[in-house]
N, C-alpha and C positions, 0 to 999 in steps of 0.2 A: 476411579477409572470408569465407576458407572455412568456418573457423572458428564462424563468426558466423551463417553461416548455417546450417549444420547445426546449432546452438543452437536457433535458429528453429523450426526442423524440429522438434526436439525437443520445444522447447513447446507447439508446435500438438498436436503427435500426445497431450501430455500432455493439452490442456485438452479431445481429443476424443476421448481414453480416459476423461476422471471421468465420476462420474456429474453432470450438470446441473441433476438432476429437486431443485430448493430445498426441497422438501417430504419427503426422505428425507433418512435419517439420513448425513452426512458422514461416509468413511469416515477414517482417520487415515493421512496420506500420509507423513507423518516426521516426526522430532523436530527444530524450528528451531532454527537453529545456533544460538551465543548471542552478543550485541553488546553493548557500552556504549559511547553516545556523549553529548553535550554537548547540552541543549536550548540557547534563544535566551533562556532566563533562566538561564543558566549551572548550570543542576542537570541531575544526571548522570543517565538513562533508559538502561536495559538492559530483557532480555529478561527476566532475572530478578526484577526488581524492578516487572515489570509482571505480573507472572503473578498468575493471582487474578481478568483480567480478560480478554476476548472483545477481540482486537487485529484492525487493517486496518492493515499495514505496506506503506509506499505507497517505492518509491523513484523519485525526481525529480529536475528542476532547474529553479527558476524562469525560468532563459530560454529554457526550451523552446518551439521555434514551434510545436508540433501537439499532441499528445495530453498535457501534463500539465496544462495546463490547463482545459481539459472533464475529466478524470479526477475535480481538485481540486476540482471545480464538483459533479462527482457526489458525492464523499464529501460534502463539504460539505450536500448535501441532504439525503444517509443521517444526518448527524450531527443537523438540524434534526425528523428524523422520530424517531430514537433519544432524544432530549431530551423530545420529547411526551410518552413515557413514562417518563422520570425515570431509564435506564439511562446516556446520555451520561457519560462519566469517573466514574464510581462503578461502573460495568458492563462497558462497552464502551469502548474509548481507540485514539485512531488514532496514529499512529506514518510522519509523513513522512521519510526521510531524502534528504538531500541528495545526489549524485551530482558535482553542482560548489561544493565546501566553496568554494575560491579568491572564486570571485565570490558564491558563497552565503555573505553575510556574517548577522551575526543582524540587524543592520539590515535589511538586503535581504528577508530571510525574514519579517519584522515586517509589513512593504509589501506583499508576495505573499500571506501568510497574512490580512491586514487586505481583500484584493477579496473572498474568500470568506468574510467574515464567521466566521474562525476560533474559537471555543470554547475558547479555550488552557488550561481546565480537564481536557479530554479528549481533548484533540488538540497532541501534542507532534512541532515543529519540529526536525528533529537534526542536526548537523554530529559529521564525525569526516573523518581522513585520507582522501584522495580514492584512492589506491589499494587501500587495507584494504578502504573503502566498496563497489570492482568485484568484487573479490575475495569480498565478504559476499555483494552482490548475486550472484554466479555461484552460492552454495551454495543458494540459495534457489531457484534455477533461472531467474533472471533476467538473463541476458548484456549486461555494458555496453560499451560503446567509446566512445573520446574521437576526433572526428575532427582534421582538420588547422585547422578554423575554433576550435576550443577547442569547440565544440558535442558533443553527446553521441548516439547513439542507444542505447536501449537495450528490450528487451521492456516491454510497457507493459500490466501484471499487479499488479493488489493480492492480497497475500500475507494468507490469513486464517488465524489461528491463535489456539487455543480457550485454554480459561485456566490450562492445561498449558504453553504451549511446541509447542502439535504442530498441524504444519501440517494443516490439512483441506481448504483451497482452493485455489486460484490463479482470482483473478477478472478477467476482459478486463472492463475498462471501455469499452472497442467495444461491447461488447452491449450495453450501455444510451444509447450517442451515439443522441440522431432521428436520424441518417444511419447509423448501424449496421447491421450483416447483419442481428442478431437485435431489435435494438428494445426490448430488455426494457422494462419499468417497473421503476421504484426500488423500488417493495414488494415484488421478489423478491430484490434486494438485501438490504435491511431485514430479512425472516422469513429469509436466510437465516445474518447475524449473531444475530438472534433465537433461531435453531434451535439455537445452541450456549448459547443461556443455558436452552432447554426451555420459551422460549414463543414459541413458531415456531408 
């Protein structure tokens, strides 16, 4: 637990050392590790194989009781506002991965994916080994843990990364809850996936 929380620590002081301001330029925070894991139609999504394209790599677990689903609610928005302008999955591709592959079956992810009106042309569902998966997660700067319920806590941050591989973000999905510190609106979310294609 100590552990876990000086993690914590870590990432606060990360996401209130970036710069915030969505309308300057992202600086390049590091180069994202690289993964391949299994979508829920059986074809293989890597880091490499998606480059090319402006990524939200989101890691989850559908039985989350609190924050992955308002997160999923949020991308889900970003995705329907990215589609307006004809970027969704030809531009932009979201990338949730699973955190409980065990009970995250692709069934199960079909049914979670299907409340949010998923896009599965630009938005891929992914299972791989559940400890490789903590271990990915930590490099990303996202600390997981499996409690004693089989329940998971883990930093609840989408990871954005330009169509290199290199990370430029880490985004709280807090800021955009209506119950959030900050309240954002989703069009600073939107311009600021936008601002890596250069129409921000």
């Amino acid at each position: 637990m100590i552990v876990l929380a000086l993690c914590l620590v870590l990432g606060a002081y990360i996401l209130w050392s970036q710069n915030r301001d969505s309308g300057s330029a992202l600086p390049v925070q590091g180069k994202g590790t690289p993964f391949s894991y299994t979508g829920i139609d059986g074809k293989t999504v890597s880091l490499d194989n998606t480059n090319g394209k402006v990524r939200l790599l989101y890691f989850f677990f559908s039985y989350c009781p609190d924050v992955c689903p308002p997160t999923t609610f949020l991308m889900s928005q970003a995705q329907n506002e990215l589609k307006k302008d004809g970027l969704f999955g030809n531009k932009v591709q979201f990338l949730s991965v699973t955190i409980d592959p065990v009970r995250d079956t692709p069934e199960r992810l079909k049914e979670f994916g299907k409340q949010f009106d998923v896009d599965y042309s630009g938005w891929k569902f992914l299972r791989g080994d559940e400890n490789q998966t903590a271990a990915l997660a930590m490099k990303y700067q996202i600390p997981v843990q499996k409690g004693p319920d089989g329940n998971f806590s883990h930093m609840n941050l989408i990871v954005l990364l330009d169509q290199k591989g290199q990370i430029r973000d880490w985004i709280s999905a807090q800021d955009y809850f209506a119950n959030g510190k900050n309240n954002l609106p989703l069009s600073d979310l939107v311009k600021e996936i936008k601002g890596l294609l250069g129409k921000g």
